[in-house]
C-alpha positions in Angstrom: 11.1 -17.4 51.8 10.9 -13.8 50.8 9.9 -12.8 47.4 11.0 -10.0 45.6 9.8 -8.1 42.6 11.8 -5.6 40.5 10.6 -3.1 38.2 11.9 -3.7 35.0 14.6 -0.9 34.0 13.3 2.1 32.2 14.1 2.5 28.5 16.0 5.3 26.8 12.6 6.4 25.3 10.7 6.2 28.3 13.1 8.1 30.5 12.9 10.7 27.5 9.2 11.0 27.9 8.6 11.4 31.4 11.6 13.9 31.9 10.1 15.6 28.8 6.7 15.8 31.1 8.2 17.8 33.7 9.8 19.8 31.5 6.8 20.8 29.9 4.0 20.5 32.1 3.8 24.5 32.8 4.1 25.4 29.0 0.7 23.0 28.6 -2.5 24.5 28.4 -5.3 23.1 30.9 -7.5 23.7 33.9 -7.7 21.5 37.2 -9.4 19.0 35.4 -7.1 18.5 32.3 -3.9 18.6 34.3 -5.9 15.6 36.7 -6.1 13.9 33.0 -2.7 14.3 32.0 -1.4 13.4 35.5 -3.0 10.1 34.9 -1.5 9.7 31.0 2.4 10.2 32.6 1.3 8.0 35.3 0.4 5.1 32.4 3.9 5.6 30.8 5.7 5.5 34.2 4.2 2.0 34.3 6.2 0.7 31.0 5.6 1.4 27.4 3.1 -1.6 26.0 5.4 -5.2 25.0 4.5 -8.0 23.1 2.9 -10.1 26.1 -0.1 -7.1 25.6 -2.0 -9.3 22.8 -3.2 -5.9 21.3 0.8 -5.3 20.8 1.5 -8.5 20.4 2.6 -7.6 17.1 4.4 -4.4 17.6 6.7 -4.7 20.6 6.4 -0.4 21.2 8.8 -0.9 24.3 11.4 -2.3 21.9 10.8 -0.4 18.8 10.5 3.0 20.0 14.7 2.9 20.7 15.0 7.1 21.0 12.3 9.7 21.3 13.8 13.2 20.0 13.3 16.8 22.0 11.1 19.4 21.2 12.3 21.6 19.1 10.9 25.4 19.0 12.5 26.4 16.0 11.2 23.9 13.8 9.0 25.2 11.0 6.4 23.7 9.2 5.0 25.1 6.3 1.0 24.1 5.1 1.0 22.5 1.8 -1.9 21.9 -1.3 -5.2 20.5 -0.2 -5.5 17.1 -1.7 -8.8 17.7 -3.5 -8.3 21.4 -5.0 -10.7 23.8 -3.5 -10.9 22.0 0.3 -11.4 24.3 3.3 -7.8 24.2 4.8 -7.1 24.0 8.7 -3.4 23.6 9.2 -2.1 22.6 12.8 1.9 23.5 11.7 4.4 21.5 14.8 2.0 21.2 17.1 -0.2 24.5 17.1 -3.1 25.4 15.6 -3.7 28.8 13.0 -4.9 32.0 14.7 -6.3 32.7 11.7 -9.4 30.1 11.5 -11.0 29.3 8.0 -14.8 30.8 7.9 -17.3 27.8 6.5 -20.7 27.8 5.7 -22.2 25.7 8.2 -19.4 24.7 10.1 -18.1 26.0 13.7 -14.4 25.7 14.5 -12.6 26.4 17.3 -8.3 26.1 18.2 -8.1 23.1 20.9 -5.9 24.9 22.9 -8.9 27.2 24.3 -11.2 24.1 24.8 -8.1 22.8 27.1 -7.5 25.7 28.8 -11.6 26.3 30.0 -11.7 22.7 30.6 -14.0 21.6 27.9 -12.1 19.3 26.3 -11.4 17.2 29.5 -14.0 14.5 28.8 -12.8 13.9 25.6 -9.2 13.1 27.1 -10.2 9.7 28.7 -8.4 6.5 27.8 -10.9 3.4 26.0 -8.8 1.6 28.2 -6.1 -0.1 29.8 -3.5 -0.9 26.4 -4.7 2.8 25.3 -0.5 3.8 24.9 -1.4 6.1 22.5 -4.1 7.7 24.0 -2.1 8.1 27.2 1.2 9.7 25.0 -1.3 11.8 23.6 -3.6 13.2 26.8 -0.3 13.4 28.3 1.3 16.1 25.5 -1.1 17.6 23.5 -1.2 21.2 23.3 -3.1 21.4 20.4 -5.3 20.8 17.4 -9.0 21.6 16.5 -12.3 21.3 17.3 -14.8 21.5 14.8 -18.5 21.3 14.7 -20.8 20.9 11.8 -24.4 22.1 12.0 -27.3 19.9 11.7 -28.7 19.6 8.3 -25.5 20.8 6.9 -24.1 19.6 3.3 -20.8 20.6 2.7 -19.9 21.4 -0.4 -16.1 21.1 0.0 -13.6 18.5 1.7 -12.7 20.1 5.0 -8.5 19.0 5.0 -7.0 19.1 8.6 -3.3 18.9 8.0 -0.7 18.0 10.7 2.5 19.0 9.6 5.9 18.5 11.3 9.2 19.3 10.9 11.3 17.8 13.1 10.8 17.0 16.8 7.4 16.0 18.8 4.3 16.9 17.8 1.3 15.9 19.7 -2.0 16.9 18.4 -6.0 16.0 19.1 -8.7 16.6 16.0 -12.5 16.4 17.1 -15.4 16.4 15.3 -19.4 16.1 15.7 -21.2 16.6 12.9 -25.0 17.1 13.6 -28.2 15.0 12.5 -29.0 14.7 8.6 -25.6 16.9 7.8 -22.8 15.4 5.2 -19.3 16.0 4.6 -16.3 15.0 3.6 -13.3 15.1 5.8 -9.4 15.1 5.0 -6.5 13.8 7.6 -3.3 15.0 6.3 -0.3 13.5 8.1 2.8 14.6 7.1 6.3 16.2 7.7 10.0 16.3 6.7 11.8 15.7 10.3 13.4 13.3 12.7 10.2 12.9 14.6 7.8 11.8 17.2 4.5 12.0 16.0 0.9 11.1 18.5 -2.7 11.8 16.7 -5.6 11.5 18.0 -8.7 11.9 15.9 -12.0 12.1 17.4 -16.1 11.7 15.0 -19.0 11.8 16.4 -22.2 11.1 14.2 -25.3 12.5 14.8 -28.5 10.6 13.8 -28.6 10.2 10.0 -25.2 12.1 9.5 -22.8 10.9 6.0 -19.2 10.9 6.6 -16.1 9.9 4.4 -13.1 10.5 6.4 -9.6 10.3 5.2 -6.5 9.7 6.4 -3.6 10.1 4.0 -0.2 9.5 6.1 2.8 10.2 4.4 5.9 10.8 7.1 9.5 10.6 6.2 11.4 7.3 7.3 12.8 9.2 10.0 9.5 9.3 11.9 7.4 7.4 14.1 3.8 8.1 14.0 1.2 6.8 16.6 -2.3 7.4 15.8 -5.7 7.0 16.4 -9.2 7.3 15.0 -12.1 7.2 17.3 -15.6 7.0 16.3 -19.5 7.0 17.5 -22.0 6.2 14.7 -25.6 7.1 15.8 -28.7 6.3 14.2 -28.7 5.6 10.6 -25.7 7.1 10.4 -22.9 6.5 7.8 -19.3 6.2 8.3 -17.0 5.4 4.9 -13.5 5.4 6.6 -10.2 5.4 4.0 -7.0 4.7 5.4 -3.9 5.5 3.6 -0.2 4.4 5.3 2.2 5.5 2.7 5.4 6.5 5.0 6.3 6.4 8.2 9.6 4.4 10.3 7.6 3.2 13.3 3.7 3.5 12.3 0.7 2.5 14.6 -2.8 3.3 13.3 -5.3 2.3 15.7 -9.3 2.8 14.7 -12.0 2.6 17.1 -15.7 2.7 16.3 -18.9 1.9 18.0 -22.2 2.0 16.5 -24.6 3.8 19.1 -27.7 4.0 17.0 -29.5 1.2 15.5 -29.4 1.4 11.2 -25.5 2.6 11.6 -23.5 1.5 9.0 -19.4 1.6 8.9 -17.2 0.4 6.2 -13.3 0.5 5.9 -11.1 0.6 3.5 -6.9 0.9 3.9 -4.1 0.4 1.6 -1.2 0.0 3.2 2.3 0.6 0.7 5.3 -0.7 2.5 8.8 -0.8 1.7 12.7 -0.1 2.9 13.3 -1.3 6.8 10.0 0.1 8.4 7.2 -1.1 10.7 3.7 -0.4 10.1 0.6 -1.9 12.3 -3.4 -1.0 11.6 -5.4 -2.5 14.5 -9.0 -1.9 14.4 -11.5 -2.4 17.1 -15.1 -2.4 16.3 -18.1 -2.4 18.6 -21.8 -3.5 17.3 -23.7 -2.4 20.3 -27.1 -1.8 19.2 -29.0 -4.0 16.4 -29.2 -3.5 12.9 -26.0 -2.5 12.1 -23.6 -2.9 9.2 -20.3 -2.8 8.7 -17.3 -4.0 6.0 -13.9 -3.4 6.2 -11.1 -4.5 3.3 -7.3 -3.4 3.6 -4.8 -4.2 1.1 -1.1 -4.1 1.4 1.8 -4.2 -0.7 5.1 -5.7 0.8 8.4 -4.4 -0.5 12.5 -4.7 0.5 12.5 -5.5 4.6 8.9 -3.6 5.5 7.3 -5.1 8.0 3.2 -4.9 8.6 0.4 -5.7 10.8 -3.0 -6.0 10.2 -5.6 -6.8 13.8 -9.1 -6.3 13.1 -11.4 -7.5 15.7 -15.2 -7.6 15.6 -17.1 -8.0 19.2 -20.8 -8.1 18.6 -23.0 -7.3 21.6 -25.6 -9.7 22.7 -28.6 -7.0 22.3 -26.9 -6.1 19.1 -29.6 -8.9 16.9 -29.5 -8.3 13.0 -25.5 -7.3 12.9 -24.1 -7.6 9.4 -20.0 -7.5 9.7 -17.6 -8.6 6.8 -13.8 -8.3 7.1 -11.0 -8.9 4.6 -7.3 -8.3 4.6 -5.2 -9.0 1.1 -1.7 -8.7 0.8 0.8 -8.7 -1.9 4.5 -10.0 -0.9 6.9 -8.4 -3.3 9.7 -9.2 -1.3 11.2 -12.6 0.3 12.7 -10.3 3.3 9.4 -8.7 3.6 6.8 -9.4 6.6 3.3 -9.5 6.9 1.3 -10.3 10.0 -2.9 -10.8 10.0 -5.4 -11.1 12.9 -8.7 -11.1 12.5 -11.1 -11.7 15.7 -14.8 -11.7 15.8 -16.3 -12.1 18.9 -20.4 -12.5 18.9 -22.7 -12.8 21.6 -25.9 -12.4 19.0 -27.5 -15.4 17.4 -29.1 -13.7 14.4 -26.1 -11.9 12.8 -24.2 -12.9 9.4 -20.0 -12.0 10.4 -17.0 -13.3 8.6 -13.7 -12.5 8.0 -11.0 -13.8 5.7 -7.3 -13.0 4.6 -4.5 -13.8 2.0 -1.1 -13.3 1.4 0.1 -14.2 -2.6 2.9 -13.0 -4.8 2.4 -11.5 -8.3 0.4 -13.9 -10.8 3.1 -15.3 -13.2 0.0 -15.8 -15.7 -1.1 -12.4 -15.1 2.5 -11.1 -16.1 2.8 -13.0 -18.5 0.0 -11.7 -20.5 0.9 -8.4 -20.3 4.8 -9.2 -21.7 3.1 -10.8 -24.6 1.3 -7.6 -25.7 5.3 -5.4 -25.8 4.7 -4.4 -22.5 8.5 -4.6 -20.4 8.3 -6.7 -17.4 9.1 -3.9 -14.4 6.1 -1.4 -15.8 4.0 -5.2 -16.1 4.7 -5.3 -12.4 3.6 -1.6 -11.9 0.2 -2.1 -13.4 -0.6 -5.1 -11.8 0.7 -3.9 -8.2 -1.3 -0.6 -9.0 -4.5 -2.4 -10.0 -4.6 -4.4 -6.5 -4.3 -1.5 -4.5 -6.3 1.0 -7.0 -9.5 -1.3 -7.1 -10.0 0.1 -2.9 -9.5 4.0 -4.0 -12.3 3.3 -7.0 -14.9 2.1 -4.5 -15.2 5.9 -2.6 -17.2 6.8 -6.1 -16.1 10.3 -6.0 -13.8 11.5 -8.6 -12.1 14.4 -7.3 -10.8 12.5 -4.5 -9.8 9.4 -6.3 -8.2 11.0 -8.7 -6.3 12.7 -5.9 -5.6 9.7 -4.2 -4.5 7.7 -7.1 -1.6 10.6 -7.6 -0.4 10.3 -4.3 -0.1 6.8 -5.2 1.4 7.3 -8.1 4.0 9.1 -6.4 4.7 6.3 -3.9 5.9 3.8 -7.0 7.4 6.5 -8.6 9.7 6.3 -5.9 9.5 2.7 -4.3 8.5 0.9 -7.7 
């Protein structure tokens, strides 16, 4: 008996991307060793666009959700908007390419990605983390641009450095690394944002020297008219500190992946997302976290609020390494289902090969506390702005931990303008 196997037929979307490929491929900046790169990236989407039978996609089926993948478009325009926090260091990346014109800061080195992938530099930093990496392939495979910046040792920013990627209409794919050196501290803005039909892949890329501070965040606000694949990749050395804020507030087809490893012993990592979903879109945080070395801490909550057909995804998984002894890991995931039609989908995972380490995880999903309501209608106050200050007090309570008030003031105005116009 002969058997046969058959490739399963090509989507419309994965057609798109691999003729979009050869289209492109001489218009890409690179040397032999980043074309080797993205030769291998194509190669990964020839092979099929991740399904549900992937568990890491188990919850977003990419292969059946991404149904059209728009062209390039040349002529679209992005403008750069207001920093967040008033006063940050601005370094706008507008449909896919970088400013000439680079912003001098104290302390601080930039340089336009496109020259670290045309001398090569930038090749090592273009590997996959492995097999299920889509993103990371659609990325390597594309990406023309973005910026590299390095922050001196000993360094204390005085500022929020905001790197905005802003589209307007078509594909953008764009890379954002950082190292910031021993004993420096900073505070780090990821704007994602745009007005277009569009096909969005951002990868973000920290590496911590030894006693480094960090808070990084990552405000995404894209039309419902875009899909937006993303990912945040970080190394922690010694003693380091990582305070990562994650803020999904738009978006049709969203997929926020965050990778961190703790390198140094004394590294510490903590999390915190709100996710604010509403109309007919998709949005999917899945967080991998490696304790390799002892003596490490980490927390991570995530809140989300459920509205009209949304659907979410929360996967969070923990591996702690057998050397990695003393390992302090907490994980939480709270949602609020405003809506009967609206979805939400948890999985946490911790996987420990230490015996001394204190891990847990926990998640729930609960509607609006009738008591809670009830109390504020007793004291004149309607029942829809009853509902706005409770809804607002779940998510708020995450944005109060970051402590500083520039940027929670900031932040609770963007949310702000989220109920203003899903409330």
């Amino acid at each position: 008996m002969n058997m046969h196997t058959t490739t399963p037929q090509r989507t419309l979307a994965e057609t798109a991307l691999i003729d979009a490929f050869g289209e492109r491929l001489s218009l890409l900046p690179g040397d032999g060793a980043v074309m080797l790169k993205r030769d291998d990236a194509i190669e990964a989407i020839k092979s099929g666009l991740p399904t549900r039978r992937i568990e890491s996609w188990h919850y977003t089926d990419l292969r059946r959700l991404l149904t059209s993948v728009p062209d390039f478009d040349p002529a679209a325009v992005a403008k750069a908007i207001a920093p967040i926090v008033e006063g940050s260091s601005v370094l706008p990346v507008l449909n896919g390419v970088s400013s000439a014109k680079l912003a001098s800061i104290e302390g601080v080195v930039v340089q336009r990605l496109s020259e670290k992938l045309t001398d090569g530099s930038a090749a090592p930093g273009l590997d996959s983390y492995g097999s299920d990496d889509a993103i990371g392939a659609l990325n390597t495979a594309f990406v023309a641009d973005g910026y590299f910046v390095d922050i001196a040792d000993g360094a204390q920013l005085d500022k929020p450095v905001e790197l905005q990627n802003l589209q307007a209409g078509g594909q953008t794919h764009v890379r954002l690394a950082v190292r910031v050196g021993a004993g420096a501290k900073a505070v780090i803005v990821e704007r994602q944002a745009g007005e277009g039909a569009a096909l969005v892949s951002a990868v973000s890329q920290l590496v911590l020297g030894e006693g480094a501070e960090v808070t990084w965040l990552i405000v995404q606000e894209q039309p419902d008219t875009a899909t937006h694949l993303a990912q945040f990749k970080a190394h922690l050395g010694k003693n380091s500190k990582l305070t990562l804020f994650v803020m999904n507030a738009g978006g049709k087809l969203v997929r926020q992946e965050v990778v961190v490893k703790t390198t140094g012993e004394g590294a510490e990592f903590t999390l915190r997302g709100i996710n604010l979903l509403a109309g007919d879109t998709h949005t999917d945080v899945t967080m991998v976290l490696d304790h390799a070395v002892p003596h490490t801490a980490s927390t991570e909550v995530i809140r989300n609020v459920v509205t009209g057909r949304a659907r979410g995804v929360f996967q969070g998984r923990i591996n702690v390494h057998q050397y990695a002894q003393k390992t302090n890991a907490k994980m939480a995931c709270n949602t609020l289902l405003l809506s009967d039609d609206g979805e939400f989908s948890t999985k946490p995972e911790l996987e420990i090969f230490a015996d001394d380490v204190v891990c847990g995880h926990g998640a729930t999903v609960t509607e609006i506390d009738h008591s809670h309501l009830f109390y504020l209608m007793a004291r004149g106050i309607d029942e829809k702005t009853a509902r706005g200050l409770l809804v607002k007090a779940f998510v708020a309570e995450v944005i109060e931990e970051l402590d500083d008030e520039a940027i929670v003031e900031a932040l609770e105005a963007r949310l702000d303008d989220w109920f203003l116009t899903h409330g």
